[in-house]
C-alpha positions as a printed NumPy array, in Angstrom:
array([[114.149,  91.114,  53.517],
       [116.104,  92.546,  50.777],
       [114.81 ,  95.317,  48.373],
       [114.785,  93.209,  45.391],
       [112.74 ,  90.608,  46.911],
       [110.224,  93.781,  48.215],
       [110.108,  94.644,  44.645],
       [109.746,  91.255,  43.346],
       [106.516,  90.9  ,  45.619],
       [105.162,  94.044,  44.748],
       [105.344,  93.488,  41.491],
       [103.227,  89.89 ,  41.009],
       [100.867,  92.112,  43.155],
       [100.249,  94.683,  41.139],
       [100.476,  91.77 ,  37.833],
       [ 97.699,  90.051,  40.304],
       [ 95.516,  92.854,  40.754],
       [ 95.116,  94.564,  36.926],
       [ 93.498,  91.2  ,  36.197],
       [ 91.902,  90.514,  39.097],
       [ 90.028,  93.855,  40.36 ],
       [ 90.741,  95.571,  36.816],
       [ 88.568,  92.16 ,  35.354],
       [ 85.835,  92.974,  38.194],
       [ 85.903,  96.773,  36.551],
       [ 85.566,  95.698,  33.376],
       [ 81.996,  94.15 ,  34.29 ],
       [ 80.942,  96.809,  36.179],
       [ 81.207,  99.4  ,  33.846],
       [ 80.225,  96.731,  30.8  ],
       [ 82.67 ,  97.581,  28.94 ],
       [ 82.27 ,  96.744,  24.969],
       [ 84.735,  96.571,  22.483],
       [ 81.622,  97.065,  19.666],
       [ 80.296, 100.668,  20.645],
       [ 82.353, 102.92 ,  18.654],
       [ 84.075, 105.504,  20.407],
       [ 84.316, 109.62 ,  20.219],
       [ 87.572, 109.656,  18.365],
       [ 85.773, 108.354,  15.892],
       [ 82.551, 109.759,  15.6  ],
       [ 83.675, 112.904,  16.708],
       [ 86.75 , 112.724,  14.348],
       [ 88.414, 116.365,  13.869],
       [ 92.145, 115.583,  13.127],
       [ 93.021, 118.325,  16.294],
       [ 91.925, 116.546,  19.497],
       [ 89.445, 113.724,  18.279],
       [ 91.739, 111.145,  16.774],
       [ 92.021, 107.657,  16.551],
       [ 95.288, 106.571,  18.138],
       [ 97.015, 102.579,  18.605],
       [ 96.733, 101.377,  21.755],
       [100.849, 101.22 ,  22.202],
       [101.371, 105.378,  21.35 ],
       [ 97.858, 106.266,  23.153],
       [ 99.636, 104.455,  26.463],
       [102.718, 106.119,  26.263],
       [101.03 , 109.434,  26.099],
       [ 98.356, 108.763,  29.153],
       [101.362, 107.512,  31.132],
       [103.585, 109.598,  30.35 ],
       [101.183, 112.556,  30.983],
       [ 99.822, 111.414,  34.249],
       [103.559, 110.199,  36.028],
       [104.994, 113.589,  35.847],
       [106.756, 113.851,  39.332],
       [104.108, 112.116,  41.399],
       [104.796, 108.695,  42.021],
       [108.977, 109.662,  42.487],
       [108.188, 112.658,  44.672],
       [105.607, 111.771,  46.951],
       [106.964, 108.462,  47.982],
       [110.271, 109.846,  48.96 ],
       [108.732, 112.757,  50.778],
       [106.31 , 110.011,  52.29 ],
       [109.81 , 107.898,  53.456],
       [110.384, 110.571,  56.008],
       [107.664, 108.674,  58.03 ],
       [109.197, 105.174,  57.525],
       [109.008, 103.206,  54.215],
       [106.307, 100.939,  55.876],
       [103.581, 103.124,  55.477],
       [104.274, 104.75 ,  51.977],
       [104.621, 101.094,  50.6  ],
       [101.176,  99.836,  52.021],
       [ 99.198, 103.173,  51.028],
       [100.975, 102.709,  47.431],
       [ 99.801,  98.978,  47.246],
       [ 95.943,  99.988,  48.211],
       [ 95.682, 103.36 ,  47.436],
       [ 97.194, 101.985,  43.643],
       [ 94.916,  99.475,  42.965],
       [ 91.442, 100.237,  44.632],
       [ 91.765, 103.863,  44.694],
       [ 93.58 , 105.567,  41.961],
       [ 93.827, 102.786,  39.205],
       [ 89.578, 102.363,  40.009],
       [ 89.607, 106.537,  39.511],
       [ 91.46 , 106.686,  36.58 ],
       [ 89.833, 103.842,  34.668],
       [ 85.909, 105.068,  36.024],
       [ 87.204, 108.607,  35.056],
       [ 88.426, 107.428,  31.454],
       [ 85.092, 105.158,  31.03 ],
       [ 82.966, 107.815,  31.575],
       [ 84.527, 110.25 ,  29.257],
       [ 84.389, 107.525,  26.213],
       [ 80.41 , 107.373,  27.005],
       [ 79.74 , 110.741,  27.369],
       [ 81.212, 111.643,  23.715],
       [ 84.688, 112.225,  24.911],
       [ 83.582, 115.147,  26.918],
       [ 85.587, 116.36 ,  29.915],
       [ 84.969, 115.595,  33.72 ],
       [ 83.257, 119.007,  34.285],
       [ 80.858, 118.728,  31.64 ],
       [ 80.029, 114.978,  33.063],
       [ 79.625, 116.705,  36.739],
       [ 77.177, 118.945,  34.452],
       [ 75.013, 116.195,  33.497],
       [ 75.567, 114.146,  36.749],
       [ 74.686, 117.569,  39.096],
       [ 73.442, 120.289,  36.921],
       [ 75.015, 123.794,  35.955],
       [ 75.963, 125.464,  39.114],
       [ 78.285, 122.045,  39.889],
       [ 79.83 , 122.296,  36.727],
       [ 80.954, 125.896,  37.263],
       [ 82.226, 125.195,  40.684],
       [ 83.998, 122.121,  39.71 ],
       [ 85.379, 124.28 ,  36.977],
       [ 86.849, 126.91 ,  38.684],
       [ 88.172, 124.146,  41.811],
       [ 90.056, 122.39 ,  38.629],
       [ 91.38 , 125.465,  37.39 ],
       [ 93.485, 126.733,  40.993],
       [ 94.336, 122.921,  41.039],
       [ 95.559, 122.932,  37.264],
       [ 97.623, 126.168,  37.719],
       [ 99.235, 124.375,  41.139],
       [100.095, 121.62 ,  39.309],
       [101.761, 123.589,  36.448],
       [103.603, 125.541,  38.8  ],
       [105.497, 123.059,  41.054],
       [106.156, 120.974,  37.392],
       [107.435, 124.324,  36.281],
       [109.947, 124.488,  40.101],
       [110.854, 120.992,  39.54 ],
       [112.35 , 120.784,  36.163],
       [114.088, 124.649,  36.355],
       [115.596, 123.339,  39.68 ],
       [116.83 , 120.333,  37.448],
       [118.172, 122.372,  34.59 ],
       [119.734, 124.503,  36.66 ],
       [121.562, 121.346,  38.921],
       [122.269, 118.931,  35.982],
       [122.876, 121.404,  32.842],
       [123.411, 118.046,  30.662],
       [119.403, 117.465,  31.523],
       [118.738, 120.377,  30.264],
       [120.393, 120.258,  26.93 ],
       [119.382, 116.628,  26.324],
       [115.76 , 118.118,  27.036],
       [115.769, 120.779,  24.317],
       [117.028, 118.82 ,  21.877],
       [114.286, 115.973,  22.936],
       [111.502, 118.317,  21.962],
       [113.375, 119.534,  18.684],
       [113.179, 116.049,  17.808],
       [109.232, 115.302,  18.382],
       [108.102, 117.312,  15.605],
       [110.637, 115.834,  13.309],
       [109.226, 112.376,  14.491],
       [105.24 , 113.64 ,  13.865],
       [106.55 , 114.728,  10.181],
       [108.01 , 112.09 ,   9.504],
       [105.003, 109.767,  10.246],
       [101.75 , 112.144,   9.223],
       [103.5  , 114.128,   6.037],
       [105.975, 111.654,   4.572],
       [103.915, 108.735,   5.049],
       [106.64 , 106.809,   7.083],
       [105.159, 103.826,   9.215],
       [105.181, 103.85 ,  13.048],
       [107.754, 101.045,  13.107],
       [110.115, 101.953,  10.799],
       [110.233, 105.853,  12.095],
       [111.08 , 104.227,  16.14 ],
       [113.773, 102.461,  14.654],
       [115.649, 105.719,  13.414],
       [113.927, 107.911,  16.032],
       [114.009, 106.041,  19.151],
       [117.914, 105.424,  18.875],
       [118.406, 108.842,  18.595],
       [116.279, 109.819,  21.86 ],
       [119.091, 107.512,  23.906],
       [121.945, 109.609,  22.17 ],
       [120.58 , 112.741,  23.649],
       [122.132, 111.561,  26.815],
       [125.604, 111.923,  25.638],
       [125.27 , 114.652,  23.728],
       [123.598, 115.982,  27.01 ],
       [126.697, 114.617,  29.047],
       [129.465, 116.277,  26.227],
       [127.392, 119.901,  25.532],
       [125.843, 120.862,  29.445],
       [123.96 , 124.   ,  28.745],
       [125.348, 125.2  ,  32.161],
       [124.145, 128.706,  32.278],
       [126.26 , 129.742,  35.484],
       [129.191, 129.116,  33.52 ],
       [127.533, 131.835,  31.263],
       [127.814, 134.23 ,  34.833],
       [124.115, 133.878,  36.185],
       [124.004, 132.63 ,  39.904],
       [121.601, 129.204,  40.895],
       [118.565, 131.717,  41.538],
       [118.809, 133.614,  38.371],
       [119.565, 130.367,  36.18 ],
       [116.405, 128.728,  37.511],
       [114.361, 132.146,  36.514],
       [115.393, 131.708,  33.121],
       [114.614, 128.218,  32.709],
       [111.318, 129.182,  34.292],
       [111.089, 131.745,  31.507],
       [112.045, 129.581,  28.749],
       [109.639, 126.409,  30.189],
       [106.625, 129.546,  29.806],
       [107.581, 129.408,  26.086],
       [107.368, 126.333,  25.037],
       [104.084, 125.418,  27.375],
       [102.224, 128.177,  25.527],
       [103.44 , 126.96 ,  22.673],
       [102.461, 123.178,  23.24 ],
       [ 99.491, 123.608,  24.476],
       [ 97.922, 125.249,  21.147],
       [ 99.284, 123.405,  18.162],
       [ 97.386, 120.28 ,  17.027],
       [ 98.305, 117.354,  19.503],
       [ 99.892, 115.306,  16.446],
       [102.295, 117.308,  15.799],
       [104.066, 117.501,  19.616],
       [102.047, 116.046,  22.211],
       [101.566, 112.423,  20.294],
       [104.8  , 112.207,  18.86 ],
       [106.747, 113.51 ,  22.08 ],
       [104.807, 111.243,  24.375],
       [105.679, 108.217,  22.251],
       [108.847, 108.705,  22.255],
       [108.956, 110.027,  25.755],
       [107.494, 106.757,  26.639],
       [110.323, 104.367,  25.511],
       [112.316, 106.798,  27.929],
       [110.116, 105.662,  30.641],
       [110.439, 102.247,  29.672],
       [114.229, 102.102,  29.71 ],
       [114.011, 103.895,  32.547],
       [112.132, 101.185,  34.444],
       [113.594,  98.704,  32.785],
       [117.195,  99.847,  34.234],
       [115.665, 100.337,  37.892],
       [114.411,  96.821,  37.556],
       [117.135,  94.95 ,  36.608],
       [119.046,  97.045,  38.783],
       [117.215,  96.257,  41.245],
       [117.688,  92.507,  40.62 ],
       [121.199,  92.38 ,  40.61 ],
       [122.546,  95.362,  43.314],
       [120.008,  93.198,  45.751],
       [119.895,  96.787,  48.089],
       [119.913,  96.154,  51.275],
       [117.55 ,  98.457,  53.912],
       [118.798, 100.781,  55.687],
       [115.984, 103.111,  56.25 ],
       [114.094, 102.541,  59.476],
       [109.86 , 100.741,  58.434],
       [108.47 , 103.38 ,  60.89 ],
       [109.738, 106.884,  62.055],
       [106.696, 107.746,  64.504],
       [103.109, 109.208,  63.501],
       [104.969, 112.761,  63.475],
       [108.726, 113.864,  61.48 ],
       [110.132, 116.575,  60.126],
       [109.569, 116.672,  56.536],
       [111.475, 118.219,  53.67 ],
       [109.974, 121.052,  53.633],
       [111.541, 121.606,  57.135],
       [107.811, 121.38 ,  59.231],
       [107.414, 119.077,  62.009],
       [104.361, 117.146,  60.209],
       [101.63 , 114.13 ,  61.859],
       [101.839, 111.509,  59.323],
       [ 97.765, 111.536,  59.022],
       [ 96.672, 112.923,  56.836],
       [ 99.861, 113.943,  55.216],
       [100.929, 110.418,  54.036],
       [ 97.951, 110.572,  51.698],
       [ 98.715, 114.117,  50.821],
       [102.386, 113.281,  49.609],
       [102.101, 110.804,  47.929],
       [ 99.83 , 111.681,  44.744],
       [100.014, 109.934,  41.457],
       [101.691, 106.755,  43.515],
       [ 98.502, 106.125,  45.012],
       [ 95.563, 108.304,  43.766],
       [ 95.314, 111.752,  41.791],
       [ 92.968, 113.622,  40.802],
       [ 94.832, 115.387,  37.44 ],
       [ 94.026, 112.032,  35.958],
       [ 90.87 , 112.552,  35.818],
       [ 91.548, 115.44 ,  33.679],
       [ 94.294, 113.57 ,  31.488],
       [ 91.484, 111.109,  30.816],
       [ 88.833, 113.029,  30.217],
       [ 90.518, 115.799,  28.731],
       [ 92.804, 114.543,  25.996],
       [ 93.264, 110.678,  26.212],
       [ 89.15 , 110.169,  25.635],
       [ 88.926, 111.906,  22.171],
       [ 92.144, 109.125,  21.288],
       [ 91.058, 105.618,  22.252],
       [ 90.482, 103.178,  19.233],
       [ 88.285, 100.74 ,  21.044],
       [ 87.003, 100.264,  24.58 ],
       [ 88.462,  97.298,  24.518],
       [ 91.426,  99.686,  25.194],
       [ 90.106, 101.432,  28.595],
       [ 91.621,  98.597,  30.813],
       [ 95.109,  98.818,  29.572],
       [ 95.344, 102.503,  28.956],
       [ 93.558, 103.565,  32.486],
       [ 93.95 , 101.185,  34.832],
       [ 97.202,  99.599,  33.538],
       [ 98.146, 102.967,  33.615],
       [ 97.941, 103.625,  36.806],
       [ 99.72 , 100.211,  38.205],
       [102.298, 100.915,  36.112],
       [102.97 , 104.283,  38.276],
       [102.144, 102.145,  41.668],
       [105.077,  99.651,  40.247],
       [107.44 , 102.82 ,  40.054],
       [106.44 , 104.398,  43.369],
       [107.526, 101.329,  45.213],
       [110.656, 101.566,  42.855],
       [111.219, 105.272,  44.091],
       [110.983, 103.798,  47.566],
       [113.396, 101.095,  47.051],
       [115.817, 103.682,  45.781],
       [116.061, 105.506,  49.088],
       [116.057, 102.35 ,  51.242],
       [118.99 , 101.771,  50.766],
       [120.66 , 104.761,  52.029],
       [122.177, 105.272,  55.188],
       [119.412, 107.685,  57.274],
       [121.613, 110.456,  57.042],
       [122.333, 110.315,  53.614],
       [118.673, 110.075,  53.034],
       [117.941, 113.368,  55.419],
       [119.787, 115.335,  52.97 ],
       [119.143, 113.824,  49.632],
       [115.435, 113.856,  50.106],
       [115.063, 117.417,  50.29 ],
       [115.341, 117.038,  46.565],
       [113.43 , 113.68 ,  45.637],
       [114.094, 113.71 ,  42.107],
       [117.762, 113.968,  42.326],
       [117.657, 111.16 ,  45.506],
       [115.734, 108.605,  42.78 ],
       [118.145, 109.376,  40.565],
       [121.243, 108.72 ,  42.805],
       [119.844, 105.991,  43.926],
       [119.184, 103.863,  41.025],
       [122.18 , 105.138,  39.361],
       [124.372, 103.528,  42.161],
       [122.314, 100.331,  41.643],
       [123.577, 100.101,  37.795],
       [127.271, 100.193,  38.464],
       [126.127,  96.296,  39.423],
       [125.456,  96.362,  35.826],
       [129.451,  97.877,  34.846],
       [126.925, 101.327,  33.635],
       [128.664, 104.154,  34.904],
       [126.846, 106.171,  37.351],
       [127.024, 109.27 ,  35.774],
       [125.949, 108.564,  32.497],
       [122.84 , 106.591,  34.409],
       [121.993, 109.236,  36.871],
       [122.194, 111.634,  33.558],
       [119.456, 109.169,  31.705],
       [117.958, 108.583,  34.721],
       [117.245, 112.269,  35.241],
       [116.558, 113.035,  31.426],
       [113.633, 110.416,  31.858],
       [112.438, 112.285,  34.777],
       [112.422, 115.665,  33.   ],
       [110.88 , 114.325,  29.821],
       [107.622, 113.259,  31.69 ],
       [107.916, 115.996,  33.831],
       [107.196, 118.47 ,  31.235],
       [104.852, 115.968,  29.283],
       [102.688, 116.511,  32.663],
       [103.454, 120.205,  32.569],
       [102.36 , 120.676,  28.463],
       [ 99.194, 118.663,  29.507],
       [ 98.13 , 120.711,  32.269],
       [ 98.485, 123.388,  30.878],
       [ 96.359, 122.452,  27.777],
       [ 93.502, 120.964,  29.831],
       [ 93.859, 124.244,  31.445],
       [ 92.972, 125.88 ,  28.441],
       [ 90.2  , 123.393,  27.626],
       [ 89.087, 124.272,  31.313],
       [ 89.179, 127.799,  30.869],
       [ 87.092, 128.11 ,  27.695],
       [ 84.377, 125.66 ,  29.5  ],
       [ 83.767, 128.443,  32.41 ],
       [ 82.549, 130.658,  29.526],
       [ 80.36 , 128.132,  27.605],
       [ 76.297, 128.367,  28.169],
       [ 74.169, 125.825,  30.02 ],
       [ 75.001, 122.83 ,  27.929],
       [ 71.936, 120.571,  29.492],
       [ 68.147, 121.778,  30.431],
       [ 66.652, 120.733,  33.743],
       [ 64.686, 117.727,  33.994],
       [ 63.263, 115.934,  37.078],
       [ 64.858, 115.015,  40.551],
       [ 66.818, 112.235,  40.498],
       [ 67.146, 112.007,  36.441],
       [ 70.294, 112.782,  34.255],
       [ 69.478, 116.314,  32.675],
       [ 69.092, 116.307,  28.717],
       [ 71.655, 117.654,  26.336],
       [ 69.895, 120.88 ,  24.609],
       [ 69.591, 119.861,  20.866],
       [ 70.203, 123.614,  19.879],
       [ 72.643, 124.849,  22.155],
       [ 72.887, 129.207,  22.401],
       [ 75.738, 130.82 ,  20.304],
       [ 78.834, 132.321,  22.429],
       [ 78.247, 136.099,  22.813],
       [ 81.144, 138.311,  21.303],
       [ 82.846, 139.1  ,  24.702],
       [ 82.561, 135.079,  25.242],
       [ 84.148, 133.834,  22.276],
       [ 86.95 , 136.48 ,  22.827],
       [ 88.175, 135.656,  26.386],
       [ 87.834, 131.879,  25.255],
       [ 90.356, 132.376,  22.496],
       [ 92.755, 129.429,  22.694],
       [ 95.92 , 131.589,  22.454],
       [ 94.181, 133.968,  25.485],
       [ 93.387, 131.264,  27.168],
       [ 97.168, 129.582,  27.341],
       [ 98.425, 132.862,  28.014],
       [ 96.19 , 133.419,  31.286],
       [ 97.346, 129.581,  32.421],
       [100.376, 130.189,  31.886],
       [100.938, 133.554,  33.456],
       [ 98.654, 132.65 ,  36.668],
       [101.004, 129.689,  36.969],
       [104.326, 131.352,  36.806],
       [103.503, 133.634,  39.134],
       [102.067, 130.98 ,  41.717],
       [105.969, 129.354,  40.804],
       [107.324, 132.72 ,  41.708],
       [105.193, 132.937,  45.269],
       [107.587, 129.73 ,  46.711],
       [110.252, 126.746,  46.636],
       [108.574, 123.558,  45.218],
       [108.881, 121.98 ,  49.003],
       [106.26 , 124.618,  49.995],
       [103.85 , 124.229,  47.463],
       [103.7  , 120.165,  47.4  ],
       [101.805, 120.126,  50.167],
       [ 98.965, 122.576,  49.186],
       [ 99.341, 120.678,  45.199],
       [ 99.189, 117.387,  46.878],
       [ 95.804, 118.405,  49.131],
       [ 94.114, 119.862,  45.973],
       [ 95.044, 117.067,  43.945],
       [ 93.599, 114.313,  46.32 ],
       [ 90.317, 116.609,  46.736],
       [ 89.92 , 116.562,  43.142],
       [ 90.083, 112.841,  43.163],
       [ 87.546, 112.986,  45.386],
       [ 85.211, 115.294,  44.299],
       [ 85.62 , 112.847,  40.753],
       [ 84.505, 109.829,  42.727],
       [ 81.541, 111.918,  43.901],
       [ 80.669, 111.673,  40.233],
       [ 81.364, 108.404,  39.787],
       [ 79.271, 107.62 ,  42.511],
       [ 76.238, 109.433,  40.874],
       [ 77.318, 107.846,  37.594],
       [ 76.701, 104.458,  38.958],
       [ 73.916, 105.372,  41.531],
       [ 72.254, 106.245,  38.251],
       [ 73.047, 102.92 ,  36.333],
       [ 72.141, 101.253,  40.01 ],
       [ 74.899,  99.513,  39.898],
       [ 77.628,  99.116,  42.506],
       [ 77.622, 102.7  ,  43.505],
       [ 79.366, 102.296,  46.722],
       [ 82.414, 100.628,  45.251],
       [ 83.288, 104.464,  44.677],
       [ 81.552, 105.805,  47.147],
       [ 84.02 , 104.468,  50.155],
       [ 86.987, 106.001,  48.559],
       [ 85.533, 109.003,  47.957],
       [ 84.737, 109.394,  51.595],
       [ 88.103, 108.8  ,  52.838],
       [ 89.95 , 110.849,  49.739],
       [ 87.548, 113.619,  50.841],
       [ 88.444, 113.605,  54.633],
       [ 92.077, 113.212,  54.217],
       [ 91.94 , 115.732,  51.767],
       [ 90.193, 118.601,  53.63 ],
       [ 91.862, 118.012,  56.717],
       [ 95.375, 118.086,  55.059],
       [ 93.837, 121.567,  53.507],
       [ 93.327, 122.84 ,  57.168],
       [ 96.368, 121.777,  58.36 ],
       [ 98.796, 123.456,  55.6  ],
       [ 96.374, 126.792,  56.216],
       [ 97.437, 126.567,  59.849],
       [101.111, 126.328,  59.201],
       [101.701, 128.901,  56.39 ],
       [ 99.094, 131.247,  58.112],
       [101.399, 134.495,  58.553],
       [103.914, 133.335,  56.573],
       [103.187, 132.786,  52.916],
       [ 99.603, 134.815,  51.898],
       [ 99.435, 133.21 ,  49.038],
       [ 99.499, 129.583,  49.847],
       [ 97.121, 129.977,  53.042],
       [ 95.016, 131.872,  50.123],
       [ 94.956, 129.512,  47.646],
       [ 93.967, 126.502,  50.28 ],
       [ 91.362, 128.493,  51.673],
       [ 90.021, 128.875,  48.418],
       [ 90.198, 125.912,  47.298],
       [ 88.382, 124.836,  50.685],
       [ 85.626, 126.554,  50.25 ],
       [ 85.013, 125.157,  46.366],
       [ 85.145, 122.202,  47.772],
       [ 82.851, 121.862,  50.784],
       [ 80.614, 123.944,  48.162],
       [ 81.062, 120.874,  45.736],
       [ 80.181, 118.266,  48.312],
       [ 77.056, 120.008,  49.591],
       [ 75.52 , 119.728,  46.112],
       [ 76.531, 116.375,  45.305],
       [ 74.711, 115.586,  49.179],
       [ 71.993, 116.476,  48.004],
       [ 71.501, 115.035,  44.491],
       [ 72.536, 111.608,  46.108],
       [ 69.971, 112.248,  48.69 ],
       [ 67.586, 112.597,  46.177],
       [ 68.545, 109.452,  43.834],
       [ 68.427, 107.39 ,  46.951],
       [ 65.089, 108.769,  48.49 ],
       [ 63.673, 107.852,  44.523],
       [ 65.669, 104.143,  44.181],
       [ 63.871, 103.478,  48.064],
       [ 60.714, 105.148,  47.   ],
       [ 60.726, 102.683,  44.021],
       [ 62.213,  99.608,  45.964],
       [ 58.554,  99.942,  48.364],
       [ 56.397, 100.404,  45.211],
       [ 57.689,  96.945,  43.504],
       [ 57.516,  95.217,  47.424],
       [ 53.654,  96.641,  47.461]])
């Protein structure tokens, strides 16, 4: 079997499967295209606003892909392709596509509030603050090895970094153009989206290659940590019209060409494979450590399969912007099969390389994607330079559309630790009630929640978590914490649905296995940083102890639904 074919396969899979399960979903959660939504009748012009279906996509995607389903394939491959390609195809479609759409779904009917205040109403006030403060470490994890990646990419392919910059000059200029001039949506791609493609020459021609300036590799990266600091403070306060929207649009079509020119280079470079299907239940990784392939196969490989900073993405920004609920199918479980359909194109990019070649190049999975592809296209008569240069411009651009996102749900995150009880108590086995006249934030509150305070405690905690390590060694602890947080949000889907009594266990299964993997990849990346990295083996215990914390709550509020749905089940048989 060739790699094209693979891909080919894969793909009328995935096609298969968004109306097939995704359909199922759609019933499940009853999903109604009539019930108006919170962007619009909590309309603020900030974070509440109405957004087409086609600019609302490219943001969720773009926001959610970040790294994910490139790294954690390739770091997967080490194992054999075989296994990363059938956890992609499952985990995808019944695991992470049915998280992100449940996730997005609940968020909609819940007044576009976030996943924390949901876990509020779903398992009262002390889960909320628990769940909080597990989201938070997570959050400042995930904007720290974002904040790794794309310095190390800077740094290694200066034309990235200049294309980059002048990328985000040009988002504003785009949201202008459309909000204050009045220019349609159509008419402003045609001038802007040209222009987003010419940033890769002028990337290639003006490489803003600061160790030509004198600074080593190790100081470069600092500075482009430095300068990344900036502009995420920056983004993650100003209105999301005016750089998040308009970047992720545009950011999108980036994504799209991207995938378009792995696809069709796919098709015509037919790869062969080279790579061995299985490597043995233990290899060394890239991060150097002799590793067992369970759990850490569904450690690595994060957004490909399942991730729990979806959840957030969802529930924290993309909520407050859907039109209709007619588009939470396409926006989060499309979503999510569209990063499935690129982690099986990250792992056709490496199968084709001789072993050896691979044992190097996938110490840095971003660059091996990008090599690999790139060599695909000369079947096209593309140079490889100029595609490995778009190919790693794409990468960047959602890289740091993940990395601005974080960072602002980790502002929203922060500010919800400080807010008061937002529901009163009510019976076992009942959703609380939302207070009607909710307490007013104390002076002391309403100063640490201050949105710029806020960004600037993400921000810092993050860059110094970046400074603790390489981006190899914090992965593994990112990818752990991200999968628990996927499965500590299918607890509450569970209870969501319990609740409804509907098909309850349709979450409950994954949640299970997301939970086991998850805690026992925890343990295992305690055990082999324990004397050797303080901070890591600090932040997974941590992050360990939220979480068993978490699950022994949501025990026992299932517990009770279930002893109250059997309780009632005998009354209506008497």
């Amino acid at each position: 079997m060739t790699g094209s074919l693979l891909f080919c396969i894969c793909l009328a899979y995935f096609v298969a499967a968004y109306f097939i399960y995704g359909g199922f979903l759609k019933r499940v959660f009853a999903v109604d295209p009539k019930r108006p939504t919170p962007a619009h009748t909590n309309y603020d012009g900030i974070d509440f606003v109405p957004t087409p279906r086609i600019v609302l996509f490219g943001h969720h995607f773009a926001s959610i892909a970040g790294p994910g389903p490139i790294v954690g394939p390739i770091m997967a491959a080490y194992f054999g392709w075989l296994p990363a390609l059938i956890w992609i195809l499952v985990g995808c479609v019944f695991v992470g596509a049915f998280h992100d759409f449940a996730a997005l779904t609940m968020s909609v009917r819940n007044k576009g509030k976030s996943i924390s205040s949901i876990m509020e109403r779903l398992m009262g006030f002390s889960g909320r603050q628990i769940f909080l403060i597990f989201c938070l470490a997570c959050l400042v994890l995930i904007v720290a090895i974002f904040t790794l990646l794309i310095a190390g990419m800077f740094t290694s392919i200066p034309a990235v970094a200049t294309a980059s910059l002048i990328f985000i000059a040009m988002a504003p200029l785009f949201g202008l153009t459309t909000i204050k001039f009045g220019v349609g949506l159509r008419n402003a791609s045609f001038v802007f989206v040209p222009l987003v493609f010419l940033t890769v020459a002028v990337g290639n021609l003006l490489p803003l290659d600061l160790t030509a300036m004198g600074l080593t590799s190790a100081q470069s990266t600092y500075v482009w940590i430095a300068v990344l600091a900036v502009y995420i403070f920056a983004a993650s306060v100003v209105p999301v019209q005016w750089l998040l929207q308009p970047r992720d649009y545009l950011n999108s079509y980036l994504l799209y060409g991207m995938l378009l020119l792995g696809f069709v280079s796919i098709l015509v470079y037919n790869p062969q494979i080279n790579l061995s299907a299985f490597n043995g239940w233990q290899a060394v990784t890239a991060d150097g450590n002799l590793t067992a392939m369970i759990p850490a196969l569904f450690i690595f490989i994060a957004c490909g399969a399942c991730s729990g900073f979806h959840a957030l993405v969802a529930s924290g920004t993309t909520s407050k912007q859907i039109n209709s609920e007619k588009d939470l199918l396409c926006i989060g479980y499309g979503g999510m099969i569209v990063e499935g359909i690129l982690g099986v194109m990250a792992l056709v990019a490496v199968m084709a390389m001789e072993p050896a070649t691979f044992m190097e190049l996938g110490k840095n999975q971003p660059m091996a994607f990008a090599v690999g592809i790139a060599s695909f296209s000369a079947a096209l008569g593309i140079p490889q330079v100029y595609a490995q240069i778009f190919i790693s411009l794409a990468i960047s651009a959602f890289m740091m559309t993940s990395l601005d996102t974080a960072t602002r749900l980790g502002r929203f995150l922060w500010q919800e630790v400080f807010q008061p009880r937002q529901y009163k108590p009510s019976k076992p086995g009942e959703e609380l009630i939302e207070l009607e006249n909710k307490p007013e934030l104390s002076p002391w509150r309403k100063a640490i929640t201050n949105p710029f305070l806020a960004a600037f405690i993400i921000v810092g905690a993050s860059i110094l978590m970046a400074l603790s390590g390489s981006a190899a060694s914090i992965w593994p602890i990112f990818g752990a914490s991200n999968q628990l947080m996927a499965a500590l949000t299918f607890l509450a889907i569970t209870l969501y649905l319990l609740m409804k009594e509907s098909k309850w266990y349709l979450a409950f299964f994954p949640m299970v296995f997301m939970m086991v993997m998850s805690l026992w990849g925890i343990v295992q990346i305690v055990q082999q940083q324990w004397g050797h990295n303080l901070v890591l083996v600090s932040s997974g215990l941590f992050l360990l102890i939220m979480a068993l914390l978490m699950v022994g709550v949501g025990v026992s509020i299932m517990a009770q639904h279930l002893r109250l749905l059997r309780a009632e089940h005998h009354m209506q048989m008497d």
